[in-house]
C-alpha positions as CSV (number, residue, x, y, z in Angstrom):
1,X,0.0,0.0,0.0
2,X,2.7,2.2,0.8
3,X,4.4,1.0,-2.3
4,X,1.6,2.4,-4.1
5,X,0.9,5.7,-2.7
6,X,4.9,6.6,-3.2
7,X,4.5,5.5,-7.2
8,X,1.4,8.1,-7.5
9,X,3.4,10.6,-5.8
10,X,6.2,10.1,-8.0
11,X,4.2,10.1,-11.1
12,X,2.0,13.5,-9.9
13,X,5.7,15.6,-9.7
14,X,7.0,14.1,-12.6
15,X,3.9,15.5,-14.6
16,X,4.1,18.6,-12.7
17,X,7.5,19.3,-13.7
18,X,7.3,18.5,-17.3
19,X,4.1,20.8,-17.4
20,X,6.2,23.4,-15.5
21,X,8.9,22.9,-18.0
22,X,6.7,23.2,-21.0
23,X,5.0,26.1,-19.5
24,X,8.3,27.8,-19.2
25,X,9.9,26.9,-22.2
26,X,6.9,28.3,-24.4
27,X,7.8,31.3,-25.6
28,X,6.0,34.6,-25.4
29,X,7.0,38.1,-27.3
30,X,6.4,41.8,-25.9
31,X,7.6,45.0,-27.1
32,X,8.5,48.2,-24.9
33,X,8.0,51.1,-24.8
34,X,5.4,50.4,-28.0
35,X,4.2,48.5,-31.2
36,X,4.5,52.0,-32.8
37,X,7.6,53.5,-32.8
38,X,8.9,56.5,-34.1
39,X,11.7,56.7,-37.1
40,X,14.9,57.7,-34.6
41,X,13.6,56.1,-31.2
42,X,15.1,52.9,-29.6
43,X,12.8,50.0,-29.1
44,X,13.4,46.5,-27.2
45,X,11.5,43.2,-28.1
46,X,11.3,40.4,-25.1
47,X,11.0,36.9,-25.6
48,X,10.3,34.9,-22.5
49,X,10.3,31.2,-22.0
50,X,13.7,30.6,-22.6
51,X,15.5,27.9,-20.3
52,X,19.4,29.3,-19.6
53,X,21.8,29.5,-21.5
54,X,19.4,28.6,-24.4
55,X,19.4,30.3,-28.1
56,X,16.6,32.4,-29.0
57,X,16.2,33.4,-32.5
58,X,14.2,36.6,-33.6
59,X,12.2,36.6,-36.8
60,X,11.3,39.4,-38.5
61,X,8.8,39.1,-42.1
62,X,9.7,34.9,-41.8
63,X,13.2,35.3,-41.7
64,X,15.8,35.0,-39.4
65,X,16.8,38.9,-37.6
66,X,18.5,38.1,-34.6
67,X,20.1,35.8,-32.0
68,X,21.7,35.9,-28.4
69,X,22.2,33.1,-26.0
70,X,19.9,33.8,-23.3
71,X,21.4,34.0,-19.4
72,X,17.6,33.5,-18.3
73,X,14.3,33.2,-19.3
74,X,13.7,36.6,-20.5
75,X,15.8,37.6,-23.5
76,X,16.0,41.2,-25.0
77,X,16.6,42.3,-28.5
78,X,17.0,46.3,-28.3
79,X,16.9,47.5,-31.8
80,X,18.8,51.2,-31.8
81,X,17.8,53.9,-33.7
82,X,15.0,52.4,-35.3
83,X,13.9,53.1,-39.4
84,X,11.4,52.3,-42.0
85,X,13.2,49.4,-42.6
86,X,12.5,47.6,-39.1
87,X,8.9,47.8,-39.9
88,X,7.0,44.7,-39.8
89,X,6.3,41.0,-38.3
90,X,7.7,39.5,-35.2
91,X,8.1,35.8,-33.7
92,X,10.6,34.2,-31.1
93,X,12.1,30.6,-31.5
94,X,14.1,28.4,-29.1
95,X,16.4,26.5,-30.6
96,X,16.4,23.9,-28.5
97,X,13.0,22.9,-29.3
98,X,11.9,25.0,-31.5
99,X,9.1,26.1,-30.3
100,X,7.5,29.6,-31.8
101,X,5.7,32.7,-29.6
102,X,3.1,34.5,-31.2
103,X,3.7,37.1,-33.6
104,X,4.0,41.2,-32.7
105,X,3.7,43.8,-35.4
106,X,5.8,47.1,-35.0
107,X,4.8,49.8,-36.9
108,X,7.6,52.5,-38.2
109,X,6.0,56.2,-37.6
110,X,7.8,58.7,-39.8
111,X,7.6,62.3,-38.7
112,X,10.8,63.6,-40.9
113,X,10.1,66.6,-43.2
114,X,12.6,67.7,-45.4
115,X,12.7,70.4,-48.1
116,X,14.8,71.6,-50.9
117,X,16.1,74.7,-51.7
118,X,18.1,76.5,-54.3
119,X,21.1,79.6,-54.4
120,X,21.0,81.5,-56.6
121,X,17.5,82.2,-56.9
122,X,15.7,83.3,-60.7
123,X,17.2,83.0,-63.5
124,X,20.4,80.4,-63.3
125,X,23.1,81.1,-66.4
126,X,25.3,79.3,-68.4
127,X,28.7,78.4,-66.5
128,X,27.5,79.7,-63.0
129,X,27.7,78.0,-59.1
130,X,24.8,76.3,-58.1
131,X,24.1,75.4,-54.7
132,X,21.1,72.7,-54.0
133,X,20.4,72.8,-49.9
134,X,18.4,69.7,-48.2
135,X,16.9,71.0,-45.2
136,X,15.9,68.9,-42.6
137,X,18.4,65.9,-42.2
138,X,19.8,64.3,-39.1
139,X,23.0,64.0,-38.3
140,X,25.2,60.5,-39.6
141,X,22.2,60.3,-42.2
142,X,23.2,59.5,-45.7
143,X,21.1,61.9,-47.8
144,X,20.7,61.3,-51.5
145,X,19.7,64.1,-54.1
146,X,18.3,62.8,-57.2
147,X,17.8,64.2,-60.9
148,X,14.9,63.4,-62.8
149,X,14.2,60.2,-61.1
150,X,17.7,58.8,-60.6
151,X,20.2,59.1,-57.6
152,X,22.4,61.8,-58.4
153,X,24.7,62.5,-55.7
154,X,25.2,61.7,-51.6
155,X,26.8,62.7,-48.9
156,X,26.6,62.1,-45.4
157,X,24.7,64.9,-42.6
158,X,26.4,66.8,-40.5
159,X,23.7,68.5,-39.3
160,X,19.8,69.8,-40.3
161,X,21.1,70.9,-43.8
162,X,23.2,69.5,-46.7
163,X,25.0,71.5,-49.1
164,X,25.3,70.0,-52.9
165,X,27.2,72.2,-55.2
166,X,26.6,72.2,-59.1
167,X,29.7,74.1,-60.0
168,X,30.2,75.9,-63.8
169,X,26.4,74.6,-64.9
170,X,25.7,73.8,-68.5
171,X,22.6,72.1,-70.0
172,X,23.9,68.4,-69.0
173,X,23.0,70.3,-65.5
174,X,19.0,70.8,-66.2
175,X,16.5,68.9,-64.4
176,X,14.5,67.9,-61.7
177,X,15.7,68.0,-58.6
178,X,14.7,66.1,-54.9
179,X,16.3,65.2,-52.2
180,X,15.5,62.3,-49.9
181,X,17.0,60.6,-46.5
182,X,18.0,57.0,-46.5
183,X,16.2,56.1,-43.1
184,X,13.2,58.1,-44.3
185,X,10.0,57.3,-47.3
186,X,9.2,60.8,-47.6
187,X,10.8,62.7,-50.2
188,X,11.3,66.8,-50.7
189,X,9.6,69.3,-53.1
190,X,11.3,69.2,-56.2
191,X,13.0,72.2,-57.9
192,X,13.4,72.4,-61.4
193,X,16.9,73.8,-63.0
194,X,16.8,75.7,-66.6
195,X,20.3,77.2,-67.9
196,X,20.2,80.8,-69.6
197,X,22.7,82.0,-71.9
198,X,23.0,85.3,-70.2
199,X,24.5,86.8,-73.4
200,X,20.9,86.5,-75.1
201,X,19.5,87.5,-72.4
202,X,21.2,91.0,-72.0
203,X,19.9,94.2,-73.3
204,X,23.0,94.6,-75.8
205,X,20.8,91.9,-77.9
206,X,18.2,93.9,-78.4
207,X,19.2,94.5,-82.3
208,X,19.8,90.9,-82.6
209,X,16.4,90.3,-81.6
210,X,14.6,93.1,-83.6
211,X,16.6,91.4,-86.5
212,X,15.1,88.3,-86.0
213,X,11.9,89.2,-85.5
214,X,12.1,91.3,-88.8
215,X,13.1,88.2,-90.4
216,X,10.6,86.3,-88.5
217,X,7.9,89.2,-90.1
218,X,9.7,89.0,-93.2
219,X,9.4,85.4,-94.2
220,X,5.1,85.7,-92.6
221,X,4.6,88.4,-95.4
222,X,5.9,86.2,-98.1
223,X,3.8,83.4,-96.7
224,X,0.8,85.8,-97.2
225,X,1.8,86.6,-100.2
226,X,1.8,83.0,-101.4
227,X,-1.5,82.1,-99.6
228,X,-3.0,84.9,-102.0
229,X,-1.3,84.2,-104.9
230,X,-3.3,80.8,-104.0
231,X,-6.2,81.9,-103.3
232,X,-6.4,83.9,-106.6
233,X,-5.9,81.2,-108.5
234,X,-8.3,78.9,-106.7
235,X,-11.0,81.9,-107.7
236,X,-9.7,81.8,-111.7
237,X,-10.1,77.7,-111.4
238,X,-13.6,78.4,-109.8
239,X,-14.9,80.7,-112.2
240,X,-13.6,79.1,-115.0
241,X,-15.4,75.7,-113.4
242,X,-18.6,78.0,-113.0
243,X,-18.7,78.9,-116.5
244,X,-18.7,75.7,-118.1
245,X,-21.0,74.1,-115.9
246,X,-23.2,77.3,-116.9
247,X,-22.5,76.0,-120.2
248,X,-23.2,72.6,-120.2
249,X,-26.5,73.5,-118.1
250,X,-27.6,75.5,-121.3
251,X,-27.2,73.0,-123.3
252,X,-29.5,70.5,-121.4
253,X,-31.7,72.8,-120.8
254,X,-31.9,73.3,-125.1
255,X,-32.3,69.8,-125.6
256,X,-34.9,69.5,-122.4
257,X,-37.0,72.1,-124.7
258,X,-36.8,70.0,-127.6
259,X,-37.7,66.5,-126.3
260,X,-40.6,68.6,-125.1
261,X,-41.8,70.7,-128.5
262,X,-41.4,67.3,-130.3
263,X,-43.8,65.4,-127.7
264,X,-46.3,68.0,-127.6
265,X,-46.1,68.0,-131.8
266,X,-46.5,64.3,-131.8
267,X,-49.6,64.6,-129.6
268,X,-51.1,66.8,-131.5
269,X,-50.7,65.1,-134.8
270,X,-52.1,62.3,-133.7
271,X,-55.0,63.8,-132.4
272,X,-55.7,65.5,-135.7
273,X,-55.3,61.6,-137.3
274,X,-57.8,60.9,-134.8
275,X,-60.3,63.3,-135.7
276,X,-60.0,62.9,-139.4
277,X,-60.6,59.4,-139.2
278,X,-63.9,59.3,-136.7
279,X,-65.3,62.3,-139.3
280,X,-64.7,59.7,-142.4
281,X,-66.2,56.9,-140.0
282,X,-69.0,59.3,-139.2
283,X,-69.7,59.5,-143.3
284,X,-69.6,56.5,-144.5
285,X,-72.5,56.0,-141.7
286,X,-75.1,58.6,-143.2
């Protein structure tokens, strides 16, 4: 009897301790300070359930993020200076066994603003220094400016703005301009660079212009001379088109009048046949 009550006893801590174990070996994943972090911040992901000196893997979008050998059963994963790019799912796995927590979704929050800006201002000219300014960058930031649609230059922050020099500018240099942080989706205003040549565009060219135009007027008013010189002629062809139709309606309208006359003439002599021949009718009778 005493046999037996020592086997149950064994049997109930045995079961308790592997349900204990299980219990403690089942991971669970939390996130501090929040699920929604903002681009910049530091954030720390938890995974609990680990047994010591046990690896826990982090996963983040199904693959593989992190690992560290756990000291207890609560291991941290501090992510530093967080971006865009650490947007997304999360799941812990022992190693051991390995056994999976339940996912957590952190969500990236981007607050940067950044803006472009251009010196000089107005009209830019042929063989001048440009300087494109990207306001709004953090420090140790790799900031990229791009021309119509395609990274153009980068350089690394120092500070809230960086300086981009376009130095002796010639038409290779027009475009569209923006300017965009590495860390960050949002992108600048876009400025749009046009080269002058500032000798057409001083007042000294005034003659040259006046030429132009006067050859510009010149050419229009032999152009209008030529449209009327067509235009005449189109009338001539016109009239001379008029006329014969005019003509060859006459001459219809002659031989309309004649098909007519000899219809009504042919009518009329046989209605005199007609007569003549009931008279004779009407004498051979008496």
């Amino acid at each position: 009897m005493v046999l037996i009550i020592l086997y149950f006893i064994y049997t109930f801590e045995n079961t308790y301790k592997i349900m204990a174990q299980e219990t403690i070996i089942t991971p669970l994943i939390s996130v501090k300070p929040s699920s929604s972090i903002s681009v910049g911040n530091n954030i720390t992901i938890l995974c609990d359930g680990a047994m010591s000196e046990e690896t826990v893997i982090l996963y983040r979008n199904g693959k593989e993020f992190l690992r560290q050998r756990s000291s207890g059963s609560k291991t941290e994963f501090t992510i530093v200076d967080v971006s865009l790019k650490h947007q997304g799912n999360y799941f812990c796995m022992m190693q051991t066994n390995s056994r999976i927590s339940s996912h957590a979704r952190i969500t990236v929050i981007d607050h940067v603003s950044i803006s472009l800006s251009i010196t000089p201002k107005g009209s830019i000219f042929l063989g001048s220094n440009v300087k494109l300014q990207c306001n709004g960058t953090k420090s140790g930031e790799t900031v990229n400016l791009f021309k119509n649609g395609d990274l153009y230059k980068q350089k690394m922050a120092g500070g809230s703005v960086v300086e981009f020099s376009l130095n002796q500018v010639d038409t290779k240099h027009e475009g569209s301009y923006f300017c965009k942080m590495s860390s960050s989706s949002k992108i600048s205003n876009t400025i749009y660079i046009w080269i002058e040549d500032e000798q057409h565009s001083a007042s000294g060219s005034e003659s040259s212009v006046t030429k132009s135009l006067g050859s510009i007027m010149s050419e229009d008013s032999q152009s209008v001379l030529r449209r009327i010189d067509v235009i005449e002629e189109k009338k001539r062809d016109y009239t001379t088109g008029n006329m014969i139709r005019i003509s060859v309606a006459g001459v219809l309208l002659v031989l309309l009048m004649i098909v007519v006359s000899e219809h009504f003439y042919s009518r009329k002599k046989l209605k005199i046949q007609h007569n003549r021949h009931a008279a004779s009718n009407e004498y051979e009778l008496d």
